[in-house]
C-alpha positions as CSV (number, residue, x, y, z in Angstrom):
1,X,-8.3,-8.2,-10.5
2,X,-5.2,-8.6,-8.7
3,X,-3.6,-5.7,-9.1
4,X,-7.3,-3.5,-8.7
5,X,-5.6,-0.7,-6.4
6,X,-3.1,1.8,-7.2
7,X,0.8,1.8,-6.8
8,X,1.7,4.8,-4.7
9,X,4.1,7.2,-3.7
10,X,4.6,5.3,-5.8
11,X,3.6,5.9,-8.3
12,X,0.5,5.2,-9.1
13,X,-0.5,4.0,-11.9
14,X,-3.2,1.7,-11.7
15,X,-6.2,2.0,-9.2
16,X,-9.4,0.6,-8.1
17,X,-11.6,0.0,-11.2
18,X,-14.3,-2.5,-12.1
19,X,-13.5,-4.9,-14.9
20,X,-16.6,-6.4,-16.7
21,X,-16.2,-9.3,-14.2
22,X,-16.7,-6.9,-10.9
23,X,-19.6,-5.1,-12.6
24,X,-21.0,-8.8,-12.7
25,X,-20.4,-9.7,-9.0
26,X,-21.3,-6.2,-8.0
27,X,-24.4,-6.9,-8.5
28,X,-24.7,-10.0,-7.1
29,X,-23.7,-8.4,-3.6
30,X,-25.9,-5.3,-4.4
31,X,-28.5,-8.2,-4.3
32,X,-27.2,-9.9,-1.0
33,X,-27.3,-6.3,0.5
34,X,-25.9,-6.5,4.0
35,X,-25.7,-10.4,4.2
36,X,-22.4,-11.0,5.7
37,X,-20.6,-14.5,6.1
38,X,-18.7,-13.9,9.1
39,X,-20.0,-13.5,12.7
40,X,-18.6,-10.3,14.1
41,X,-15.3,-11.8,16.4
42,X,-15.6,-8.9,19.2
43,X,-17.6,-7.5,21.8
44,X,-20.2,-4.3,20.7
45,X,-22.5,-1.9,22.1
46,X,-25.7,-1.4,20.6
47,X,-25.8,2.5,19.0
48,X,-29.3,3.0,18.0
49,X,-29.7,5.3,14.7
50,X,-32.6,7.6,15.4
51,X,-28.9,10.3,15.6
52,X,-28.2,9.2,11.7
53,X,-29.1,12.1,10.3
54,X,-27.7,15.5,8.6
55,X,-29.6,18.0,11.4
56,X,-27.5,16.0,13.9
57,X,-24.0,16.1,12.8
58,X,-24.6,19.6,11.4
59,X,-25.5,20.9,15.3
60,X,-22.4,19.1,16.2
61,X,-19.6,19.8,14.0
62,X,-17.4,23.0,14.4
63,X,-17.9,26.4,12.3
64,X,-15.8,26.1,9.1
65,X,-16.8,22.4,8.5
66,X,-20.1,21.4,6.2
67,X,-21.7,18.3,6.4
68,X,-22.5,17.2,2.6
69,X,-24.1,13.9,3.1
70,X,-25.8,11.5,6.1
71,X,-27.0,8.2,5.0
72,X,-28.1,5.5,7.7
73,X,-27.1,2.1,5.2
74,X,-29.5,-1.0,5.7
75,X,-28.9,-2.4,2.5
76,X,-25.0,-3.9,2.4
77,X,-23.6,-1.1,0.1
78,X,-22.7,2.7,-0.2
79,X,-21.9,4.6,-3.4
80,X,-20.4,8.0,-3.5
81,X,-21.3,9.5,-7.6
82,X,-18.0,11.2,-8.5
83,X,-15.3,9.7,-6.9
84,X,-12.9,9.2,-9.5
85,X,-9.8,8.3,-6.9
86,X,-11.7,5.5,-5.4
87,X,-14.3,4.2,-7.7
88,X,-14.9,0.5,-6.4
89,X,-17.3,0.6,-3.3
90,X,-17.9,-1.5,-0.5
91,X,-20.8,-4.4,-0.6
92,X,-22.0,-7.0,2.6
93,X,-21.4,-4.0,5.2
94,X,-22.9,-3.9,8.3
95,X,-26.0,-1.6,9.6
96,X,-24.0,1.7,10.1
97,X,-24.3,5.9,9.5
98,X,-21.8,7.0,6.6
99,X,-20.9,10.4,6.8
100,X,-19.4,12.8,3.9
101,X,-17.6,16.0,5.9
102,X,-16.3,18.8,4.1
103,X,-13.9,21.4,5.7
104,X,-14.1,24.5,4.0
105,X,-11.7,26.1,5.5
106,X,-8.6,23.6,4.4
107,X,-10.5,22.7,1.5
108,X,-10.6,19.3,2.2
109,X,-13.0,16.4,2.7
110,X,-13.5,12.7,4.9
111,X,-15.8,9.8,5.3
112,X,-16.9,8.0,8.0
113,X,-18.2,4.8,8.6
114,X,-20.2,4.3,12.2
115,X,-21.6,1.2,13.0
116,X,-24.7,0.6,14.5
117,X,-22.8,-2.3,16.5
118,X,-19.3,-0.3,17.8
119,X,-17.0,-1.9,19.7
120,X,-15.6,1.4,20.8
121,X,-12.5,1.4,18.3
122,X,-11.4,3.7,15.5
123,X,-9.4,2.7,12.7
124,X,-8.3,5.4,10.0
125,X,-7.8,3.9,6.9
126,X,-5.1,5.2,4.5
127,X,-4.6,6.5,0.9
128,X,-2.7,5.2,-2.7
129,X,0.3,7.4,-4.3
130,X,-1.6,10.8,-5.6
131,X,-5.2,9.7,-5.9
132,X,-7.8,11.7,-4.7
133,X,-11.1,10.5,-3.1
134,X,-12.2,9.2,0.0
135,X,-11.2,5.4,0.1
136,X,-14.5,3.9,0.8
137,X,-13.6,0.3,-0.5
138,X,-11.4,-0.4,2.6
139,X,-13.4,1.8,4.8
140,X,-16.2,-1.2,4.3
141,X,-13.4,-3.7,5.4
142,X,-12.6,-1.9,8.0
143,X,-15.7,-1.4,9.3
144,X,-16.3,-5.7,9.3
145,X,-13.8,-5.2,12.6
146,X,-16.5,-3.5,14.6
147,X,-15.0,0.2,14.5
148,X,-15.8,3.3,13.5
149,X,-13.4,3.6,9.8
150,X,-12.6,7.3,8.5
151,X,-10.8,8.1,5.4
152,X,-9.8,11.3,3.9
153,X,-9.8,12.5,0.2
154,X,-6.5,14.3,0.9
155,X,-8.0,17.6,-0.2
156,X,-8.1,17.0,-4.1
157,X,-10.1,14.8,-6.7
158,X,-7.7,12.8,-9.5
159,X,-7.4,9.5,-10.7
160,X,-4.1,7.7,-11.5
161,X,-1.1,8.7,-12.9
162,X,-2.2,12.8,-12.2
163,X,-0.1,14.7,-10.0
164,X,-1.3,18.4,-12.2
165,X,-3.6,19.0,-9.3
166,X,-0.9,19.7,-6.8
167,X,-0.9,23.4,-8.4
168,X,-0.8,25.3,-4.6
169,X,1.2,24.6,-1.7
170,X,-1.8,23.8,0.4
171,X,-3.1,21.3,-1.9
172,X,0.2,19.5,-1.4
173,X,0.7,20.1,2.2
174,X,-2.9,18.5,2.3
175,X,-1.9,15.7,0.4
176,X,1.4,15.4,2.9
177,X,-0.5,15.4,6.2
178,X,-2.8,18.3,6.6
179,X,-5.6,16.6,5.4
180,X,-5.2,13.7,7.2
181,X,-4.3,15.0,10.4
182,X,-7.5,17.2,10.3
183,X,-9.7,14.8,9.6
184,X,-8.3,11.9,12.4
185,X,-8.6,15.0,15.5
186,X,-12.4,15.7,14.1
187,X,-13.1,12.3,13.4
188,X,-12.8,11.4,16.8
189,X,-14.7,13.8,18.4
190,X,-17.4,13.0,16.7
191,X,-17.4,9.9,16.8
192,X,-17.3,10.1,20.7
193,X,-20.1,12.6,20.7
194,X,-22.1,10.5,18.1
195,X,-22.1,7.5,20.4
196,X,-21.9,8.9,24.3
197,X,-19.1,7.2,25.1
198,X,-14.8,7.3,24.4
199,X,-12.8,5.6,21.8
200,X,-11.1,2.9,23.7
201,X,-8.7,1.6,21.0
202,X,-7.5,4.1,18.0
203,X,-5.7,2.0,14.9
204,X,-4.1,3.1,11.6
205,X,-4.1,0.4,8.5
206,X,-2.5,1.9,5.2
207,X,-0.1,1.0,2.2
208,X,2.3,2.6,-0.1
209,X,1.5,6.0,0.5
210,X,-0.8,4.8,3.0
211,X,2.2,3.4,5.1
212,X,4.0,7.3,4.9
213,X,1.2,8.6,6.2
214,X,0.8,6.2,8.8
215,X,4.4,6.5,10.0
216,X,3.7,10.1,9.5
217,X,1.3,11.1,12.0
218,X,2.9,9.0,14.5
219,X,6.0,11.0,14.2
220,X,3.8,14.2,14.5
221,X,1.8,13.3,17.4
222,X,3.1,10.1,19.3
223,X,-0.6,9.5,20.8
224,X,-3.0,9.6,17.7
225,X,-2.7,5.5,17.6
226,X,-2.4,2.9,19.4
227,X,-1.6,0.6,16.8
228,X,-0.4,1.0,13.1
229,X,-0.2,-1.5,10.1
230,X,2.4,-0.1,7.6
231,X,2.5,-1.3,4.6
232,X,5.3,-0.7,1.7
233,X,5.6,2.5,3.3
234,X,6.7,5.5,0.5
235,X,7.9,7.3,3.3
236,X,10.4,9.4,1.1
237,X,9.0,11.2,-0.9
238,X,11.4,13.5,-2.0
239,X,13.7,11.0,-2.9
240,X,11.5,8.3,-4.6
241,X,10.4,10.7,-6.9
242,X,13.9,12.1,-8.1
243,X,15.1,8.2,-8.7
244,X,11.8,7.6,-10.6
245,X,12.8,10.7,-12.8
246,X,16.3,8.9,-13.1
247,X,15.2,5.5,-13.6
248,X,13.6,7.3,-17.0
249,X,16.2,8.9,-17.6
250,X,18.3,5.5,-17.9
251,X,15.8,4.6,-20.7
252,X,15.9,7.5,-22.9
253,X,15.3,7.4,-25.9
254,X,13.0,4.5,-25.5
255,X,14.5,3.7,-29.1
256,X,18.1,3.4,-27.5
257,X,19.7,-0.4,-27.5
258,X,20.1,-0.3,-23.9
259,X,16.0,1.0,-23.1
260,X,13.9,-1.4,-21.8
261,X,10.9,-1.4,-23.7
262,X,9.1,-4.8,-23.8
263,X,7.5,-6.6,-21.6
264,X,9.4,-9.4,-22.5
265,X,12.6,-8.3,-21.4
266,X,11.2,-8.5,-17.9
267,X,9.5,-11.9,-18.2
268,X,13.0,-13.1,-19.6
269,X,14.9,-11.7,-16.6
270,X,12.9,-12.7,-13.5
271,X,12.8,-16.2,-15.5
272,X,16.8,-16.2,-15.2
273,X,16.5,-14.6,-11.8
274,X,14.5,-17.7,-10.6
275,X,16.9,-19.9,-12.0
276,X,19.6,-18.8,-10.5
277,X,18.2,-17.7,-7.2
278,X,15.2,-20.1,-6.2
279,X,17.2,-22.5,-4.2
280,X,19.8,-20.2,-2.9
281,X,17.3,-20.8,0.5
282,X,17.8,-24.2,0.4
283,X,14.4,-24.7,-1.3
284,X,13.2,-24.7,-4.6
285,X,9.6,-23.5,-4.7
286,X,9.7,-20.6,-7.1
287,X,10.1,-17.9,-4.9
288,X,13.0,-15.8,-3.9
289,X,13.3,-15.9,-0.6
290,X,16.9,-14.6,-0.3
291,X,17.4,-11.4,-2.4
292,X,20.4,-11.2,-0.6
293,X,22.0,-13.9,-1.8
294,X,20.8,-14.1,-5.2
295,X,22.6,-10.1,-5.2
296,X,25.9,-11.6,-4.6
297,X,25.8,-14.6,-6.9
298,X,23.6,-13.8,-9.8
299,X,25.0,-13.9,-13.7
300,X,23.4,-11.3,-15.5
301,X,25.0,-12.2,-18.6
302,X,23.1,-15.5,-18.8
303,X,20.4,-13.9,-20.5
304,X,22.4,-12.1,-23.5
305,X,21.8,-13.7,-26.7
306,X,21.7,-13.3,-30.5
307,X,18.4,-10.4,-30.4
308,X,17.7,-11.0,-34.4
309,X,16.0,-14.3,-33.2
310,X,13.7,-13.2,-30.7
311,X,13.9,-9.1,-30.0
312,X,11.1,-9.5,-27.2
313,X,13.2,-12.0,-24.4
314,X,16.9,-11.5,-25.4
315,X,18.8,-9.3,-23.9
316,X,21.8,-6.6,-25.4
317,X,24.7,-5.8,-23.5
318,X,23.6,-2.1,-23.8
319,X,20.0,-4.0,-21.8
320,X,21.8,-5.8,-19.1
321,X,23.8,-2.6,-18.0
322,X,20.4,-0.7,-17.7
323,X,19.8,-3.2,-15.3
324,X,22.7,-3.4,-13.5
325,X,21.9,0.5,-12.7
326,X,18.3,-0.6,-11.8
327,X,19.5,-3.1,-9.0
328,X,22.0,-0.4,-7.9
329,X,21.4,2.5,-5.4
330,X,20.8,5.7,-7.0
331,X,23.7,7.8,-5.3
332,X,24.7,11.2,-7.1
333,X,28.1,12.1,-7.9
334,X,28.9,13.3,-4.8
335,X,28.6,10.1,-3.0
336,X,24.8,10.6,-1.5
337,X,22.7,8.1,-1.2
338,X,19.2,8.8,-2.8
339,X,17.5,5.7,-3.2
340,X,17.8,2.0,-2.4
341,X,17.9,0.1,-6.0
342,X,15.6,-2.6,-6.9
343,X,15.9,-5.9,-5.7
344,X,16.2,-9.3,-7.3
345,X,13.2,-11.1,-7.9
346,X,11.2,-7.5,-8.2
347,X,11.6,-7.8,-12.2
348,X,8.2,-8.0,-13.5
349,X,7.1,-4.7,-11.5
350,X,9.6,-3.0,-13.7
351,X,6.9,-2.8,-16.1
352,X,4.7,-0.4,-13.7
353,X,7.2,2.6,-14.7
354,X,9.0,1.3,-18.1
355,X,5.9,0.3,-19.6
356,X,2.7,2.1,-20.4
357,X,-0.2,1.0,-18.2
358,X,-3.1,1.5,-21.1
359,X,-1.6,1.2,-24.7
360,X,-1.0,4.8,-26.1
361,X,-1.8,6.3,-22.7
362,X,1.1,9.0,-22.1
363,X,0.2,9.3,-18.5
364,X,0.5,6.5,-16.7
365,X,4.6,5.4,-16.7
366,X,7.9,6.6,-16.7
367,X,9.6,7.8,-20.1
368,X,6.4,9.5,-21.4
369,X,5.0,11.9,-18.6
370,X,4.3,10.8,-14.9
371,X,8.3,11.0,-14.4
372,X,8.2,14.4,-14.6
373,X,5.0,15.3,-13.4
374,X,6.6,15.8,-9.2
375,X,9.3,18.1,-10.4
376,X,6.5,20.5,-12.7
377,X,3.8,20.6,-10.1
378,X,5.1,20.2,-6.6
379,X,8.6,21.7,-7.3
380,X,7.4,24.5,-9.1
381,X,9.4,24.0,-12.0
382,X,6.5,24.6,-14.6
383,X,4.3,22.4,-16.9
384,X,7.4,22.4,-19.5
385,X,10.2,21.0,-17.8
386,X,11.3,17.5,-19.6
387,X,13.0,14.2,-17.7
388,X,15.4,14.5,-20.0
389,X,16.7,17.8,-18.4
390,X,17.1,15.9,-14.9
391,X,20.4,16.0,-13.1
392,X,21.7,15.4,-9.6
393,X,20.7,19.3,-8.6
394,X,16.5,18.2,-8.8
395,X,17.5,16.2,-5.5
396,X,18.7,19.2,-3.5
397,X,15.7,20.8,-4.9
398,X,13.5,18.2,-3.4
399,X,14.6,17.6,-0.4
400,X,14.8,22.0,0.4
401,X,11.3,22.5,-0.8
402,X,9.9,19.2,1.1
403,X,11.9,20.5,4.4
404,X,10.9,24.1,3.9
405,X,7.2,23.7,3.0
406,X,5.5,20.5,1.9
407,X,6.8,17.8,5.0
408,X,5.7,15.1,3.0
409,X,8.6,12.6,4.3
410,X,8.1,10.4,7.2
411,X,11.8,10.7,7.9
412,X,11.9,10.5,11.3
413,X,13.2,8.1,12.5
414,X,13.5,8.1,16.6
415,X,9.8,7.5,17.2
416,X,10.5,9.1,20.9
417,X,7.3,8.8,23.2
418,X,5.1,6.6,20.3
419,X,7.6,3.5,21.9
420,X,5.7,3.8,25.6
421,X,2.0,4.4,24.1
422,X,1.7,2.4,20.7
423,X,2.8,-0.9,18.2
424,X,3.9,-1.0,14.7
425,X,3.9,-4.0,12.6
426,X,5.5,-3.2,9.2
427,X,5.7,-4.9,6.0
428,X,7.3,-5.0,2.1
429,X,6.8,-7.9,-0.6
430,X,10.5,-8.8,-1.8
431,X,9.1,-8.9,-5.0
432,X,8.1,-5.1,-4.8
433,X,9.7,-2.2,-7.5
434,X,6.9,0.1,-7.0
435,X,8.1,1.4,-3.5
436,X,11.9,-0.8,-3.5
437,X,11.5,-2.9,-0.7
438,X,15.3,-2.0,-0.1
439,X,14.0,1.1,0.9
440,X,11.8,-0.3,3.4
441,X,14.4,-2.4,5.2
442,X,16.2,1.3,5.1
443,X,13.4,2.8,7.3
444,X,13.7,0.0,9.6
445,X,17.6,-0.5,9.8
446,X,17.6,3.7,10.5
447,X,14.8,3.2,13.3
448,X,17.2,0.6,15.0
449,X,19.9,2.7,15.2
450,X,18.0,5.5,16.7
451,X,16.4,4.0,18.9
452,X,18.6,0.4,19.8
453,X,16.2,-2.7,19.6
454,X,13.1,-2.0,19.2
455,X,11.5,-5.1,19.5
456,X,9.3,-4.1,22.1
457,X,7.5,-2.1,20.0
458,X,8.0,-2.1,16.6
459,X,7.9,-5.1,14.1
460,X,9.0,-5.6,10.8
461,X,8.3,-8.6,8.1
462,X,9.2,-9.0,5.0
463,X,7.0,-11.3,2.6
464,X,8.5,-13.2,-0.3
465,X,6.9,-13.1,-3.1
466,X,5.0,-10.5,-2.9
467,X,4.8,-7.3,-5.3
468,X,3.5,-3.8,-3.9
469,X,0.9,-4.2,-1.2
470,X,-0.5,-7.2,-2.4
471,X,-0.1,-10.2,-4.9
472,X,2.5,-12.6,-6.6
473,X,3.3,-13.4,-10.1
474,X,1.1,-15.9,-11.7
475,X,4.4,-18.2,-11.9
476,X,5.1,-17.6,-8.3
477,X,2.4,-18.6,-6.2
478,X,4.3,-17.0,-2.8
479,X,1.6,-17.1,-0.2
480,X,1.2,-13.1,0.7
481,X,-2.5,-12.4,2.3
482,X,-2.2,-11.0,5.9
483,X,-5.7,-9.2,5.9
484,X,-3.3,-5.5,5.7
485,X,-4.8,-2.2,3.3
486,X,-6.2,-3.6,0.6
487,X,-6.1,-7.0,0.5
488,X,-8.9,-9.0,1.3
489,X,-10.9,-7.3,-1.9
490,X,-8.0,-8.8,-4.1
491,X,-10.0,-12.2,-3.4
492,X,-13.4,-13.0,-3.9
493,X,-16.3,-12.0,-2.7
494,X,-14.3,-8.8,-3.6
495,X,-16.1,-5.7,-2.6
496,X,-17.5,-7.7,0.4
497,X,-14.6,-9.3,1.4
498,X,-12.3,-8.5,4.7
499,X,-9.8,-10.0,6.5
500,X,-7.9,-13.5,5.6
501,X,-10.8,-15.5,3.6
502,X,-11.8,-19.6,3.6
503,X,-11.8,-19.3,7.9
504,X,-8.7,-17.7,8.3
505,X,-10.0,-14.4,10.1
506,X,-7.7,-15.0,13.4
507,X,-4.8,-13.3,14.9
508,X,-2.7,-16.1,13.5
509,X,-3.5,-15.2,10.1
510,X,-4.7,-11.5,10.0
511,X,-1.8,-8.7,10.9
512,X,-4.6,-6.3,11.8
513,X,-5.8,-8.7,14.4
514,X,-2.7,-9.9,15.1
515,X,-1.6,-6.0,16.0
516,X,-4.8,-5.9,18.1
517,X,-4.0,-8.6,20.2
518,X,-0.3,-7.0,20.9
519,X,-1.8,-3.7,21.3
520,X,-5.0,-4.5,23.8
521,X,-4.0,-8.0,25.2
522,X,-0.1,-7.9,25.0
523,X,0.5,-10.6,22.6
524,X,3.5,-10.1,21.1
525,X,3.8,-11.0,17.8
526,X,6.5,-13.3,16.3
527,X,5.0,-14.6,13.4
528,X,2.3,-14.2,11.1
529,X,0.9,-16.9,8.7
530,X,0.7,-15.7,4.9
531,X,-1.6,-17.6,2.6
532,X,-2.0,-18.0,-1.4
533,X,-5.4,-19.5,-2.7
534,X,-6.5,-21.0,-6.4
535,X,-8.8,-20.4,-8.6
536,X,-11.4,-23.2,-8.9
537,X,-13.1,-21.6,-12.1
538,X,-12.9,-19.2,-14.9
539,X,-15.3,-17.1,-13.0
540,X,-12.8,-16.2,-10.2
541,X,-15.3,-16.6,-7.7
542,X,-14.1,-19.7,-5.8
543,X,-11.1,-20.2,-4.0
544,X,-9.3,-22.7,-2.2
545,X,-6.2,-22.8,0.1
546,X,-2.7,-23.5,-1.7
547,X,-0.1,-22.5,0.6
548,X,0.4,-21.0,3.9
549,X,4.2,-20.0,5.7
550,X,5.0,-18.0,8.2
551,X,6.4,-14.6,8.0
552,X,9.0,-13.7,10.2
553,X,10.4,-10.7,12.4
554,X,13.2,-9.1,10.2
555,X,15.7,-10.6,10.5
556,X,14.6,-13.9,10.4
557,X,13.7,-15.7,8.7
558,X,11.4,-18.8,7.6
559,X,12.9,-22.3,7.3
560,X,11.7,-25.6,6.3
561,X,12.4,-28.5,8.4
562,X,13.1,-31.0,5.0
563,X,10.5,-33.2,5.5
564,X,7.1,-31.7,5.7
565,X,4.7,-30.3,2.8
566,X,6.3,-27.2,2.1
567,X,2.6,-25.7,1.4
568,X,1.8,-26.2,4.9
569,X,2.8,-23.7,7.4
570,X,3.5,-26.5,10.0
571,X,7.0,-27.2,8.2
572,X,8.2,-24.4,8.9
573,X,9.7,-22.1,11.4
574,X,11.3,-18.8,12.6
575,X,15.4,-19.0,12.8
């Protein structure tokens, strides 16, 4: 369940999907209906629903939009038939008026979430790598904070691993921003006009892709938040996606000795990598902490060995040069940077592009066909163009057509007159390949010097540990849960869940919170407590607390004061 969501920009691969376990627990929440086990944390105003209703919003929205659905929800859950990007839905939400919008103009759609109790903010929720469908699952977390939640489909309808839909440039420049930007201006508007009264507070809360198009429409219009949560963000589109066709291209012919082709190659190295690189922090707890110093120390060769007795954990020479390019930075031969390499301690994510997601499934990783898929459909290159044709020319390619016409990259990085009206808090796992965390610290270290410190506005953690968006290795344990996109449902009750669970819905614990407080109180925020829960049963439905630390403003970061339990957060601190 862990890793229910999909991988973005990223590529992708896995998404939202109920295993025979959430079918089961589905259910069960169908059953609670709107039973929720929090008490709502913030001030509302009453909004009767006598205006739920399709008449209404059809005498209110503008010509060129249709209004395909209005349902006022009393019973805890809402299902949309058909939506294949996002097809997990939200249980235990509260009494509210969702709303299905369709602008047929732009040919694209959104989804709104009203509550019945509003508390006069609006969050916009964001999307996951190429998938298209209106993410409904974190619109119902959302919504638990007492806005008004809006989400857009990003004008197409695919599941994972597809990019064939982006066949038109305005089904790309939808996907970019177009969609989203539409659908946040009208959003608003009606949701004013809906309840009589303004928006007080507007947020953004997003991952992956989610986190581009967060940074995104703050760099196109510096007042459409207040606040933004960025997650991973795959702000770079058009170089992620040449480095991804690269990174294949380093593994071709999957038959070669130096492709890396099992799964437990991977296992075998981040094994070695914790070895090596666990107590490099001065603490040996499983997790690496310092990337940076494991980078500048680590012994690669310690995992060669004889590969007749065991071909699935030893490693070839040929093998250990393959990663060696994999933990450099893609630069061409000219000397450009294109991509920040992979870090140490990000090994088992490898897998999400070397490794096929469903056995004999050619879509869904590197090597076989999503690789390739960016440079046939939104470069124009046509449905036969191979990976193994790639050179250093498909990144001029990407980076003219994404200037000239699609604008997908969030590149910008003085974020001029968003300083004097908004917040950012940003964060990246250090255990993340999906989107290189590397590439992350990039955005941040360029926004610095643009703009000098930034401190007053803009925020940056990293979390160690933690893969893309969310989660840890089974054999890492790092404490990662901050209530950001798409979280809270990794952890039961799942489809009802939403910010930081077992009591720890507070600005302490919760970035989203934590952001509002900075944003509406001026709080600022110099730490945020991540937690990591067990099991208690084979039914995954019970949790309890293992280990809380606090994550700290880049570039500090968290130290233990040698005496206390290093599980609780109280033993450590900020240096």
């Amino acid at each position: 369940m862990q890793r229910g969501f999909g991988v973005e920009d990223d590529a992708w691969l896995s998404r939202p999907k109920m295993d025979l376990l959430e079918m089961m627990t589905f259910w069960v929440f169908v059953t609670l209906g709107a039973c929720l086990a929090t008490s709502w944390p913030f001030p509302v105003e009453r909004r009767q629903a006598t205006d739920c209703s399709l008449s209404y919003f059809t005498s209110i929205v503008p010509a060129g939009v249709r209004v395909e659905r209005v349902q006022h929800v009393t019973t805890g859950f809402f299902v949309e038939i058909g939506n294949i990007g996002y097809p997990t839905f939200p249980t235990g939400i509260p009494e509210l008026c969702a709303v299905i919008l369709n602008n047929v103009t732009s040919n694209y759609r959104f989804g709104m979430f009203l509550p019945d109790d509003w508390n006069s903010r609006f969050l916009t929720v964001g999307s996951y790598a190429f998938l298209g469908g209106i993410n409904w699952l974190e619109m119902g977390v959302g919504v638990k904070y007492g806005g008004v939640a809006l989400s857009t489909d990003t004008g197409h309808s695919s599941g994972a691993g597809d990019i064939s839909w982006a066949d038109t440039t305005q089904k790309q420049v939808n996907w970019a921003y177009q969609a989203l930007q539409g659908s946040i201006n009208l959003g608003k508007i009606l949701a004013e006009t809906y309840y009589g009264q303004q928006i007080t507070y507007s947020y953004y809360s997003g991952c992956s892709t989610g986190g581009r198009q967060g940074l995104k429409h703050i760099q196109l219009d510096p007042n459409v938040f207040d606040g933004a949560l960025i997650g991973a963000p795959a702000w770079d589109t058009k170089h992620l996606m040449p480095w991804l066709s690269k990174l294949a291209t380093w593994n071709l012919p999957e038959s070669a000795p130096y492709s890396l082709n099992n799964a437990g190659l991977f296992s075998r190295l981040q094994a070695e990598v914790l070895k090596q690189c666990d107590s490099l922090d001065g603490v040996e707890d499983n997790i690496i902490s310092s990337p940076s110093a494991c980078r500048q120390q680590f012994d690669i060769t310690k995992i060669r060995c004889d590969i007749s007795s065991n071909k699935t954990s030893c490693w070839t020479k040929a093998q250990t040069e393959t990663a060696v390019k994999m933990y450099t930075d893609y630069v061409t031969s000219d000397g450009k940077l294109v991509y920040k390499g992979s870090e140490y301690g990000s090994e088992l994510e490898w897998a999400t592009y070397l490794l096929p997601a469903v056995a004999n499934d050619d879509s869904q990783n590197v090597r076989r066909n999503f690789d390739g898929q960016y440079e046939r459909y939104f470069m124009d290159y046509g449905t036969g163009w191979q990976t193994t044709s790639y050179n250093d020319s498909v990144v001029r390619d990407a980076e003219a057509r994404d200037e000239r016409i699609v604008q997908a990259t969030a590149d910008q990085f003085d974020l001029g007159a968003f300083r004097n009206r908004g917040k950012i808090i940003m964060y990246g796992g250090l255990a993340d390949n999906v989107v290189p965390v590397q590439h992350t610290t990039y955005y941040y270290n360029r926004t610095v010097e643009a703009m000098g410190d930034i401190g007053d506005f803009f925020r940056y953690f990293q979390i160690p540990g933690m893969r893309h968006c969310w989660g840890t290795p089974d054999n890492v344990k790092a404490p990662w849960m901050i209530g950001s996109a798409g979280q809270s449902v990794q952890r039961p009750p799942y489809a009802s869940a939403w910010s930081v669970p077992l009591g720890f819905n507070d600005a302490r614990h919760d970035a989203l919170l934590a952001l509002m407080n900075w944003v509406e109180k001026g709080q600022e925020v110099s730490q945020i407590i991540a937690s990591e829960f067990n099991f208690t049963d084979v039914t995954m439905q019970n949790i309890v607390l293992y280990r809380q630390r606090p994550l700290c403003v880049y570039p500090k970061t968290a130290k233990w004061n040698g005496k206390g339990n290093q599980n609780d957060a109280a033993s450590w601190s900020c240096c």
